[in-house]
C-alpha positions in Angstrom: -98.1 -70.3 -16.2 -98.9 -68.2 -19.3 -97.8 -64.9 -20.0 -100.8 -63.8 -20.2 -101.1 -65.2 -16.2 -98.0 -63.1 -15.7 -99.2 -60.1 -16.8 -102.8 -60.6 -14.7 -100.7 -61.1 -11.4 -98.3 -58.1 -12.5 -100.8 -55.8 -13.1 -103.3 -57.5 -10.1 -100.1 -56.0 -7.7 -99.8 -52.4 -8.9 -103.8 -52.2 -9.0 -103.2 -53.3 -5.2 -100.0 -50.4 -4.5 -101.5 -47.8 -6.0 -105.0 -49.0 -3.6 -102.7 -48.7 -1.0 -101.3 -44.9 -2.2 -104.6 -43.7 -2.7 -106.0 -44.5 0.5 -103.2 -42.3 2.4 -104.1 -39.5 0.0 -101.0 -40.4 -2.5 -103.1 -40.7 -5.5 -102.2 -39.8 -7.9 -99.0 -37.6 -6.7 -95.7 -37.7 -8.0 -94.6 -39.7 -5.3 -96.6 -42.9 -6.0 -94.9 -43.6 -9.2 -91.6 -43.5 -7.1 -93.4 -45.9 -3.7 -94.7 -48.3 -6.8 -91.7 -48.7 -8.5 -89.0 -48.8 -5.6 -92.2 -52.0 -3.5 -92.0 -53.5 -7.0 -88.0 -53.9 -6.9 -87.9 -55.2 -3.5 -90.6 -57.7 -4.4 -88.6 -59.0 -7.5 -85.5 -59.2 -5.1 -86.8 -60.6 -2.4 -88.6 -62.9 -4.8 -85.5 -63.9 -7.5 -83.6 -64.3 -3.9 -85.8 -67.0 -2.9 -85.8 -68.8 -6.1 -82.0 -68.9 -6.8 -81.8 -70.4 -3.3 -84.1 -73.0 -3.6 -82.5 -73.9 -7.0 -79.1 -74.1 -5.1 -80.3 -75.9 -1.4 -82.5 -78.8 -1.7 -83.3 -78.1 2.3 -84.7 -75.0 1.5 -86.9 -76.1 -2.0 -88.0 -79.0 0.1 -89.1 -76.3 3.4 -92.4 -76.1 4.0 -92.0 -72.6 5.3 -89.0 -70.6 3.9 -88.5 -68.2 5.9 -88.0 -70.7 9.2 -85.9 -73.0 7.3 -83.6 -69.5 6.2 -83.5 -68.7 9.8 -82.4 -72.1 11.0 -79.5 -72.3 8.5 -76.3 -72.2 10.4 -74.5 -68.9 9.3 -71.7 -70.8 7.9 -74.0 -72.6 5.4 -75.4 -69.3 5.2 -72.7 -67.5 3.4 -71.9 -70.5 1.4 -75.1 -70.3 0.2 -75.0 -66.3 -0.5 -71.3 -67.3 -2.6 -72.8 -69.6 -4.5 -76.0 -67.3 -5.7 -73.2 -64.5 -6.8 -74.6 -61.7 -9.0 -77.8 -63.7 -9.7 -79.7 -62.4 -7.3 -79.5 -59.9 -4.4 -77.4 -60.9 -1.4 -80.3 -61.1 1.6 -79.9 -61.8 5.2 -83.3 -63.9 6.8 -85.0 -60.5 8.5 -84.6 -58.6 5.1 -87.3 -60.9 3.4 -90.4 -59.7 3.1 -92.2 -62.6 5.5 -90.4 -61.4 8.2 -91.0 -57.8 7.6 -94.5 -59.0 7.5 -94.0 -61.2 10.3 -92.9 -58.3 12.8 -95.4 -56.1 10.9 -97.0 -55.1 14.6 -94.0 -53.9 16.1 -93.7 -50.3 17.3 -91.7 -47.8 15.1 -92.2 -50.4 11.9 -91.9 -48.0 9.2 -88.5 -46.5 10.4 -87.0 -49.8 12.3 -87.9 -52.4 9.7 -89.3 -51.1 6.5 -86.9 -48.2 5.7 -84.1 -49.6 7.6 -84.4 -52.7 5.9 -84.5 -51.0 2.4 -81.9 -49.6 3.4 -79.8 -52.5 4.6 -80.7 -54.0 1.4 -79.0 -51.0 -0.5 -76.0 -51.0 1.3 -75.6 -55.0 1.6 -75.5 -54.8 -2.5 -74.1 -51.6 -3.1 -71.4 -53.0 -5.7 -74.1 -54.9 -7.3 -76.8 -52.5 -7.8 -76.0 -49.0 -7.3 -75.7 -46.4 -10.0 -72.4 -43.8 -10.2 -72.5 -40.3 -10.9 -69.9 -38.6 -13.4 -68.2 -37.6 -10.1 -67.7 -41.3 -9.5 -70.8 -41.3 -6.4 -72.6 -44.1 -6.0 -76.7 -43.7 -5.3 -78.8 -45.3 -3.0 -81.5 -48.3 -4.4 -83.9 -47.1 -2.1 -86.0 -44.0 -0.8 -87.0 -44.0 2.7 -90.8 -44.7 1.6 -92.3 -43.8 4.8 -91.6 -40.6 4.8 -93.7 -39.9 1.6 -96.5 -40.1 4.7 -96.3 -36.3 6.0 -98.1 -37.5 8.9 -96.2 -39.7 11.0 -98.4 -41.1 12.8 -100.4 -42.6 9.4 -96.6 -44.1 8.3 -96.8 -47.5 10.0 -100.2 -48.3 8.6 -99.3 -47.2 5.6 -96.1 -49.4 5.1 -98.1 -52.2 6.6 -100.4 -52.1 4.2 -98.0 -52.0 1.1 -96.4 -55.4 2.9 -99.6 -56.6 3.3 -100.0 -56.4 -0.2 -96.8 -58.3 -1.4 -96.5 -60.8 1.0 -99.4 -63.4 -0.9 -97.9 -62.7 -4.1 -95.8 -65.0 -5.6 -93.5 -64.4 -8.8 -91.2 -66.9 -8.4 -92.5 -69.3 -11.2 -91.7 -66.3 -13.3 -88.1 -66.5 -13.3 -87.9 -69.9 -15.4 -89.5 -67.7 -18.5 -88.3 -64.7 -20.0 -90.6 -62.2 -19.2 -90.2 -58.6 -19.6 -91.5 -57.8 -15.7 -90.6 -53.7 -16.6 -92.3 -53.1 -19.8 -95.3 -54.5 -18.0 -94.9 -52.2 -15.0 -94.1 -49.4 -16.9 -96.3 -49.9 -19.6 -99.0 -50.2 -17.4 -98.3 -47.5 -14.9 -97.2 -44.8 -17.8 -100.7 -44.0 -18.8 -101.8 -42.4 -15.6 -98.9 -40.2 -15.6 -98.1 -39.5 -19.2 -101.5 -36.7 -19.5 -101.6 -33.2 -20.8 -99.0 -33.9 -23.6 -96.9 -36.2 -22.2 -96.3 -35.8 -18.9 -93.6 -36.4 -16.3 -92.4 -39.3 -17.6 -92.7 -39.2 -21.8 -88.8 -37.9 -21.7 -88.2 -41.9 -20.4 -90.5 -44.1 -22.6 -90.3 -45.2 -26.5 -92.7 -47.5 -28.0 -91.8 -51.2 -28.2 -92.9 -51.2 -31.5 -90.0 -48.6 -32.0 -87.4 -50.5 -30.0 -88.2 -53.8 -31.6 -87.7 -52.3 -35.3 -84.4 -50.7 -34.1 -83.4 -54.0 -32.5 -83.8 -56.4 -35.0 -82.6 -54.4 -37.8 -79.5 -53.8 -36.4 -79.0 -57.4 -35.2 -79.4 -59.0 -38.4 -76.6 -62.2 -37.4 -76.6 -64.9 -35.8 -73.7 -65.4 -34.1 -73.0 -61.9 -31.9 -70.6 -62.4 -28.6 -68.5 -59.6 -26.4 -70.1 -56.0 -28.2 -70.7 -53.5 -26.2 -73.9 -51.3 -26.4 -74.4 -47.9 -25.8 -77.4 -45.6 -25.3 -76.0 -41.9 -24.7 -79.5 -41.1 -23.8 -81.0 -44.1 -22.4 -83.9 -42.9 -20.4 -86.0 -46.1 -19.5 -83.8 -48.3 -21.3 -86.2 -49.5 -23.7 -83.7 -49.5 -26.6 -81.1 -51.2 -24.5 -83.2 -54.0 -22.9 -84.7 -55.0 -26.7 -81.4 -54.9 -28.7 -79.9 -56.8 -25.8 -82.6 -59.5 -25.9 -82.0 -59.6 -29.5 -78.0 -60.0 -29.4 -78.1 -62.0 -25.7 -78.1 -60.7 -22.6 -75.0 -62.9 -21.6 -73.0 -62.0 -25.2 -73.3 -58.1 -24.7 -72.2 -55.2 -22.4 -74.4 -52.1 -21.8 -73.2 -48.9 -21.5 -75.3 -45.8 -20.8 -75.3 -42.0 -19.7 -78.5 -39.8 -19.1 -78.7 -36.5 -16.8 -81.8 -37.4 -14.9 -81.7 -39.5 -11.9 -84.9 -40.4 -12.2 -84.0 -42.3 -15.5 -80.5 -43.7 -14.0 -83.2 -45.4 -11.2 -85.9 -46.6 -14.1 -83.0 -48.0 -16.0 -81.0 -50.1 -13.0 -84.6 -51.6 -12.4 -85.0 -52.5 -16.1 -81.6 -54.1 -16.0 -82.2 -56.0 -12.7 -85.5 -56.9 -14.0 -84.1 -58.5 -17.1 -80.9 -60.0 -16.5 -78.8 -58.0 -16.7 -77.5 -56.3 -13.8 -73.9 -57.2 -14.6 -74.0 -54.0 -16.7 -75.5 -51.7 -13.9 -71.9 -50.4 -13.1 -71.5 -49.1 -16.5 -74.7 -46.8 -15.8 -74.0 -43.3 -15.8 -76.0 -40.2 -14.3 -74.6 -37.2 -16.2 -74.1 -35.1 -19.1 -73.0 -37.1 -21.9 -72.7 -33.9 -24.6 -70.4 -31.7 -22.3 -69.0 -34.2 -19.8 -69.0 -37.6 -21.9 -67.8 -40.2 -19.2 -67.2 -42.7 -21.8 -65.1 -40.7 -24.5 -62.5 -42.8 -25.0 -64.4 -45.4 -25.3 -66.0 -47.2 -28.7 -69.0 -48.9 -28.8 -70.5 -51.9 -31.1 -74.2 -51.1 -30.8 -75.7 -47.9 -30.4 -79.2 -46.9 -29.8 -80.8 -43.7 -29.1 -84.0 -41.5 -28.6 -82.3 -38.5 -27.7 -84.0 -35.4 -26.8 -85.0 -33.1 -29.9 -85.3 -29.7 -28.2 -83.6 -28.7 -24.8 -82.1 -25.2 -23.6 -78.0 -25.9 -23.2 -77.1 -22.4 -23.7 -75.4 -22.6 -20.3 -73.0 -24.5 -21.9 -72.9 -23.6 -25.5 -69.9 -21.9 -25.9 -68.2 -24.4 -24.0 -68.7 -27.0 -27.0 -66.9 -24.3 -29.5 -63.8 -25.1 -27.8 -60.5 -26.8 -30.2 -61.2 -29.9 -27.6 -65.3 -30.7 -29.2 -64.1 -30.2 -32.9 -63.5 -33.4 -33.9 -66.8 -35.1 -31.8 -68.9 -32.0 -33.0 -67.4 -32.1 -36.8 -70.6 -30.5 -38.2 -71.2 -27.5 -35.5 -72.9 -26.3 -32.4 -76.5 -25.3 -33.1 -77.3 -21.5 -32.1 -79.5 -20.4 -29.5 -82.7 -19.2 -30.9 -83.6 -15.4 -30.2 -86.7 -16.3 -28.9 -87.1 -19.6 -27.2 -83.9 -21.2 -25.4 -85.3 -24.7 -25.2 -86.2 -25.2 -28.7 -82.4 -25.7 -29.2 -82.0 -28.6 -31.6 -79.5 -30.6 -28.8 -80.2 -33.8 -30.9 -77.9 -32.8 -33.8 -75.1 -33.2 -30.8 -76.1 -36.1 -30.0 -75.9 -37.4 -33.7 -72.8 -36.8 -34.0 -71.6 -37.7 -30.4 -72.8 -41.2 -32.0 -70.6 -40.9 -34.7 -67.8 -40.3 -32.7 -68.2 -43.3 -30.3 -68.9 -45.7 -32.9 -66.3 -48.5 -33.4 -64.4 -49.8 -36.3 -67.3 -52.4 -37.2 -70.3 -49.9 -35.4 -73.5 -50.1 -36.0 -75.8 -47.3 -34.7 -79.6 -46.3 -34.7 -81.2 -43.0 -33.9 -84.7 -41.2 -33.6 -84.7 -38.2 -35.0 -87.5 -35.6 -36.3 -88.7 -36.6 -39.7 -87.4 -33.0 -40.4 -83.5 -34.0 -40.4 -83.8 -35.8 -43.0 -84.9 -33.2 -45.8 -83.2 -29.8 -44.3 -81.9 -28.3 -47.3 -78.7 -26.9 -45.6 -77.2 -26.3 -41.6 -75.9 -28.8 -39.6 -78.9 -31.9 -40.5 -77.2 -31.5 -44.2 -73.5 -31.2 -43.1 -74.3 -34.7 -41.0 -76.4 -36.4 -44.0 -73.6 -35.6 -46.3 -71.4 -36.9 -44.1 -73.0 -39.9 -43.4 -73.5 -40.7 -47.0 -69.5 -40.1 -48.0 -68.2 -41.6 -45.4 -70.2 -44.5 -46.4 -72.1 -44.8 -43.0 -75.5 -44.7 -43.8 -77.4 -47.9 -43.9 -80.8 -46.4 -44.3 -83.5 -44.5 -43.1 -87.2 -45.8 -41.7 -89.7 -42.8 -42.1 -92.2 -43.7 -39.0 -96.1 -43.2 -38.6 -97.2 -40.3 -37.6 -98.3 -39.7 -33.6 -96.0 -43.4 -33.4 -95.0 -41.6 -30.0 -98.4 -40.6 -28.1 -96.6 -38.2 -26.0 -95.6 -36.1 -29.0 -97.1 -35.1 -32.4 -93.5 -34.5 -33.8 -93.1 -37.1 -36.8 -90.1 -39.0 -36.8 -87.5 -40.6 -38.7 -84.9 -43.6 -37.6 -81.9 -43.4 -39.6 -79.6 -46.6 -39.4 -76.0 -46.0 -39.4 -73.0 -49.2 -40.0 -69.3 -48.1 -40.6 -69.1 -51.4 -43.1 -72.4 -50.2 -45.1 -72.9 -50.5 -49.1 -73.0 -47.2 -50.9 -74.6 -48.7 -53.6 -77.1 -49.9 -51.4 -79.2 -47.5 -49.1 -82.3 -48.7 -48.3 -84.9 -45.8 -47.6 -88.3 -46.8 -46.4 -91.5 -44.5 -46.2 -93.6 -46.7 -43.1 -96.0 -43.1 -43.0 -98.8 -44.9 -44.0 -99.0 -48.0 -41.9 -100.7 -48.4 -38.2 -104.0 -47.9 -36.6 -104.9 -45.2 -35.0 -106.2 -45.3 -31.0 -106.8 -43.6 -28.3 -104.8 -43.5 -25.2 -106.4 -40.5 -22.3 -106.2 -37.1 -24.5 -103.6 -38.6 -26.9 -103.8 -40.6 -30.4 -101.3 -43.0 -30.8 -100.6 -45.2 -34.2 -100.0 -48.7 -33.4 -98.2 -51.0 -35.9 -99.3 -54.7 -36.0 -96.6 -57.4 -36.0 -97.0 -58.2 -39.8 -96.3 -54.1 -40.1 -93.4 -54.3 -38.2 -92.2 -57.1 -40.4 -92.3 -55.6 -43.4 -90.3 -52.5 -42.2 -87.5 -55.0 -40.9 -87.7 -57.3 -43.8 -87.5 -54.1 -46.4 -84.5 -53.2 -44.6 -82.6 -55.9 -44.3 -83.1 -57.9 -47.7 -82.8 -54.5 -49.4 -86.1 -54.7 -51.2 -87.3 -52.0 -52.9 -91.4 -52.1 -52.9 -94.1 -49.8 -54.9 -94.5 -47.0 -53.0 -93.2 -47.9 -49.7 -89.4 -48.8 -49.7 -86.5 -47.6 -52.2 -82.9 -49.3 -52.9 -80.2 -46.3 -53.7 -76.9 -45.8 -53.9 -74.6 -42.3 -53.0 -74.8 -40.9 -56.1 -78.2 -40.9 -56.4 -78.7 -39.0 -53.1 -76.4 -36.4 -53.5 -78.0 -35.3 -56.9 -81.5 -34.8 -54.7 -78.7 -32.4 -52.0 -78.5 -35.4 -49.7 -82.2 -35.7 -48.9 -83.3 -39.3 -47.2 -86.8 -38.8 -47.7 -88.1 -41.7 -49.6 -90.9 -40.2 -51.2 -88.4 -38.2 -53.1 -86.8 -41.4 -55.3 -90.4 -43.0 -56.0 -91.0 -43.1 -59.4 -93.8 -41.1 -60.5 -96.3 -43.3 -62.5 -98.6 -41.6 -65.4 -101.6 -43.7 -66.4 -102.1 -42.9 -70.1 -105.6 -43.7 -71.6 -105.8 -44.0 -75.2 -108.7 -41.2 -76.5 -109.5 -40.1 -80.3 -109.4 -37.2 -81.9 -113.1 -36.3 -81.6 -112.6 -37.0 -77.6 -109.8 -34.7 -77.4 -111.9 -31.9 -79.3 -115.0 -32.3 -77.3 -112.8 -32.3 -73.8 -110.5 -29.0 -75.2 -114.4 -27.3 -75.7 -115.1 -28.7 -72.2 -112.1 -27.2 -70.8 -112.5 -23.8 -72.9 -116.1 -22.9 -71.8 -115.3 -23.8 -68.1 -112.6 -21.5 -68.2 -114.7 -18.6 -70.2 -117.4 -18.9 -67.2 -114.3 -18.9 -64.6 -113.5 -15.8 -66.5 -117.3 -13.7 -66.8 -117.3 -14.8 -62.7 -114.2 -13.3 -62.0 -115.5 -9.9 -63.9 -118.5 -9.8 -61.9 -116.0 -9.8 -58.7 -113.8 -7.6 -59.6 -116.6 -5.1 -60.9 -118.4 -5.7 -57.1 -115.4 -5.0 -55.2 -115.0 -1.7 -57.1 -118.3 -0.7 -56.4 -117.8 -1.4 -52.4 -114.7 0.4 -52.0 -116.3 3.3 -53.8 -119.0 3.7 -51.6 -117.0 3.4 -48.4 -116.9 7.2 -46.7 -114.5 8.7 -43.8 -116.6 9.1 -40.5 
């Protein structure tokens, strides 16, 4: 099966869900992101279940109907069976499949008896596996009970009925011997209905691909990467994780992550699960990483980051002025602004909570606004000089703008390695590259693969190009006060055209009588505007 097939039959099921949502008035709502999201999981589960056991029991690959032949298996061979699969897929029990929830679909109470309570069952059955820990150290639960999205009650069996009906034809299975990426399809896919009117719910979770590739493979730039660890201290979707972890291996890396939202601690387990990598899922972390960092004594390899630009932590502020923050907030606290709170420029924590985390041979890369990286003096300048003498910076990628359709705010990715070469900063200006469409209300530039390339390849050769990319070394950017703005070491070209003397005297008349009629125009004004203020009376 192609992966274009793949994406039909992924996209073929959500039109299906969000059928099923709209016909019990859930259109729409803020719920049916959650129901689509949470069916979609079980489906993989259930699905990867029945493929890892098949790979492992000939009986069952050979069944002609697995669910009977699952049933039949005496419970011994059963938990042989469930040893053997491990942490490659979920641990399921024959009436938490889907056929039999769709078997027993009839039965009275079905939402609340078998669809939630098997969810639930589920959850709890792989609660070491799966589940996602607070700063406090609780675990969360995989799954909502779904039913009771329905207020009526009476509408909740039909209406978990139908979302069974739905899955149970559908068949991913074949799926599983390719690598392919089941969540950027979903979310991809399901983002544009509920990314409107500037963004949306969800824009706070989501960075372009285009983005995350760039970030990936310029960081990864070896072959031969085993045992890192990689962080995101704002992780969101996971995006940045799942495509720097492709890059280095899923099996040769750790990941590591913190975020405040719940709602992104869920989106991210599901990206993990959804591409191999739910050994990592315990190392998830719902909480705040600038004033309660859960992983501060720890150093990471790989760090990647789209942090939030502008959020109100005044409630917190002074905290982070405390003797115990100096050394991970070297460069200051921003202020609170007098007149709006959540235009606070939190990012500039984050920066330098990166810094700090990094290890000895670290490597980091971070969205920032394309503002950063010019500020003439505050904190952006205390953490660009910084950067620079320490010898961090690796260089700096200058991004389209609107490369972000849920924001207008241009932005910058500055690459960070502990073992750079001062003498050899590259700074790239990618401003002008991409096409421009349309997605709902917004306008997004799209880079094409060849684009992409050529940012990656300017990087990482350290090739300086005409009016694009820029090879520099420390010295250089402290005599333009630390500024990483390309644009600023380009060399300026002057075309000189070779005139004679006569040429010159007829263009100095040309210039001379334009300006002596610029002049008599300019009378005429002045002498008019007299006249009119003259004229004007009290009343």
């Amino acid at each position: 099966m192609s992966e274009s097939e793949f994406k039909k039959k992924t996209k073929v099921l959500i039109d299906d869900l969000k059928s099923v949502c709209a016909n019990y008035g859930l259109g729409n709502h803020a719920s049916e992101f959650d129901i689509i999201t949470q069916v979609f999981l079980y489906k993989y589960l259930n699905d990867k279940f029945i493929y890892e056991a098949k790979r492992i029991n000939p009986v069952l690959a050979e069944a002609e109907n697995f669910q009977t032949a699952y049933e039949a298996m005496p419970e011994s061979e059963r938990k042989f069976l469930l040893a053997r699969i491990g942490n490659k897929a979920a641990r399921l029990q024959p009436e938490q499949l889907i056929s039999y929830l769709y078997n027993n679909s009839n039965q009275p109470d079905f939402a609340e008896a078998y669809f939630d309570g098997t969810l639930r069952s589920i959850s709890a059955d792989n609660v070491n596996l799966y589940s996602v820990k607070s700063t406090s150290g609780a675990k969360d639960k995989m799954f909502d009970d779904i039913s009771l999205y329905i207020k009526d009650s009476s509408e909740r069996d039909a209406f978990c009925r139908a979302l069974i009906n739905k899955v149970v034809d559908t068949n991913f299975e074949r799926m599983f011997s390719e690598k392919y990426d089941f969540f950027a399809e979903i979310f991809e896919y399901l983002i544009k209905d509920y990314n409107s009117d500037s963004g949306g719910k969800y824009a706070e979770y989501y960075t372009p691909h285009a983005v995350a590739r760039i970030m990936a493979a310029i960081l990864v730039n070896e072959t031969d990467v085993h045992g890192v660890k990689v962080y995101d201290p704002s992780a969101g979707s996971g995006t940045l994780l799942m495509n720097i972890a492709h890059a280095i291996g899923e099996k040769n890396c750790s990941i590591y992550s913190e975020d405040i939202s719940q709602k992104s601690a869920g989106m991210l387990r599901l990206n993990l699960i959804l591409n191999s990598l739910s050994h990592s899922i315990p190392n998830i972390i719902k909480g705040n990483t600038i004033l309660q960092p859960s992983y501060s004594q720890e150093r990471f390899d790989y760090i990647v980051s789209n942090p939030p630009f502008k959020l109100d932590f005044s409630d917190y502020r002074e905290d982070l002025t405390k003797d115990s923050f100096k050394d991970r907030f070297f460069a200051g606290i921003p202020n609170v602004p007098k007149a709006k709170k959540e235009s606070m420029a939190i990012y500039l924590l984050f920066i330098q909570h990166i810094m700090y985390s990094l290890s000895e041979k670290g490597k980091a890369a971070v969205v920032v606004p394309t503002g950063f990286i010019t500020a003439q003096s505050g904190i952006e300048r205390s953490i660009r000089e910084a950067l620079v003498q320490r010898g961090w910076l690796r260089g700096v990628v200058s991004m389209p703008s609107n490369i972000f359709a849920s924001t207008g705010t241009n932005v910058s990715i500055v690459f960070m390695d502990k073992n750079a070469d001062k003498n050899q900063v590259v700074l790239v200006d990618a401003s002008k590259l991409g096409d421009t469409v349309k997605e709902g209300k917004n306008q997004r530039t799209v880079l094409t693969r060849t684009e992409e390339n050529q940012i990656i390849d300017a990087m990482n050769q350290k090739r300086a190009m005409e009016d694009f990319s820029v090879v520099v070394n420390a010295e250089q950017i402290e005599e333009k006060n630390y500024s990483l703005s390309a644009g600023q070491y380009f060399d300026v070209k002057i075309e000189y055209v070779e005139i004679t003397a006569d040429e010159f005297a007829e263009k100095m008349t040309d210039f001379e009588n334009n300006l002596s009629k610029f002049f008599r125009e300019s009378s005429i004004l002045e002498e008019n505007i007299k006249n009119t203020i003259n004229k004007l009376k009290y009343v």
